[in-house]
C-alpha positions as CSV (number, residue, x, y, z in Angstrom):
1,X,-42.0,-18.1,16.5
2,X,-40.7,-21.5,17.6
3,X,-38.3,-23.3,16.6
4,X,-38.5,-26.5,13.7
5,X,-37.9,-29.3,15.0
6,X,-35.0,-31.6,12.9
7,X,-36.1,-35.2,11.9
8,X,-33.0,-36.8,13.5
9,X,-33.1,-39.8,11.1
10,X,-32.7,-37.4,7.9
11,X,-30.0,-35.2,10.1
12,X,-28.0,-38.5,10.4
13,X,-28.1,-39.7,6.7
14,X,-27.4,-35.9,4.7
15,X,-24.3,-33.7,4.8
16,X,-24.5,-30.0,3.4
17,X,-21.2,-29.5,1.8
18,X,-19.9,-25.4,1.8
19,X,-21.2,-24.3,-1.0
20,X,-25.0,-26.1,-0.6
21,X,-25.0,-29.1,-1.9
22,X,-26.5,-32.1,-0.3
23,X,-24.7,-35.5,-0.4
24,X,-26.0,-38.7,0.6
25,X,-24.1,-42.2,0.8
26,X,-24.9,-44.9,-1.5
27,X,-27.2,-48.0,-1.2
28,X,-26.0,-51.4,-1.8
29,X,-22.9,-51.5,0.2
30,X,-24.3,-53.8,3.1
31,X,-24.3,-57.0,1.9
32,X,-23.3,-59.6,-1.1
33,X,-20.3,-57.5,-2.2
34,X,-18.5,-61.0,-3.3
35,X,-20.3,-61.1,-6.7
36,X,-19.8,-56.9,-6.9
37,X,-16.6,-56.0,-8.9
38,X,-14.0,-53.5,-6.8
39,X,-14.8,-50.7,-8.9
40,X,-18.7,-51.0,-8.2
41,X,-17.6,-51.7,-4.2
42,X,-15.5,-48.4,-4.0
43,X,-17.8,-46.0,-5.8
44,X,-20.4,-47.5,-3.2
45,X,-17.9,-45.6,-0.5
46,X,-18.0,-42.6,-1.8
47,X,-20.8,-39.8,-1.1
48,X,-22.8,-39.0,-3.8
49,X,-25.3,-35.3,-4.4
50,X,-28.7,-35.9,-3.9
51,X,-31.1,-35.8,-6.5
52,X,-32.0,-32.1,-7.7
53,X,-36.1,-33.0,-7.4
54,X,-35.5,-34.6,-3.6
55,X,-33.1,-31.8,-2.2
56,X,-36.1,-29.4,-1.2
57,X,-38.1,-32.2,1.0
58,X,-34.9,-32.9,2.4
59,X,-34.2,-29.8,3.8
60,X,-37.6,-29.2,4.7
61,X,-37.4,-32.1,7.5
62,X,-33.6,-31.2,8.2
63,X,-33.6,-27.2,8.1
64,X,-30.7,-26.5,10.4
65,X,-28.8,-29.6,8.2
């Protein structure tokens, strides 16, 4: 059986942590952070889990992630 191939665009954006989950980075972050209060700015930073309904398409396009 041949290998799946990893959709290198997903494999870039999603980290597995150790115990499974699958963490993403937040949107917004890029541009017109004057009017966004700190607080907003550094939970932006932060990684954040992916949604529990998304998880299994994402991991069908990234198997090896």
């Amino acid at each position: 059986m041949p290998k799946i191939r990893t959709h290198k665009g997903t494999q870039k954006r999603f980290r597995r942590t150790a115990t499974g989950k699958v963490m993403r980075r937040h949107a917004q972050q890029s541009h017109m952070l004057e009017k966004k209060s700190q607080k907003r700015k550094r939970l932006y930073g932060m990684q954040h889990q992916v949604a529990p309904q998304d998880v299994r398409e994402v991991l069908r396009v990234a198997p090896y992630l």
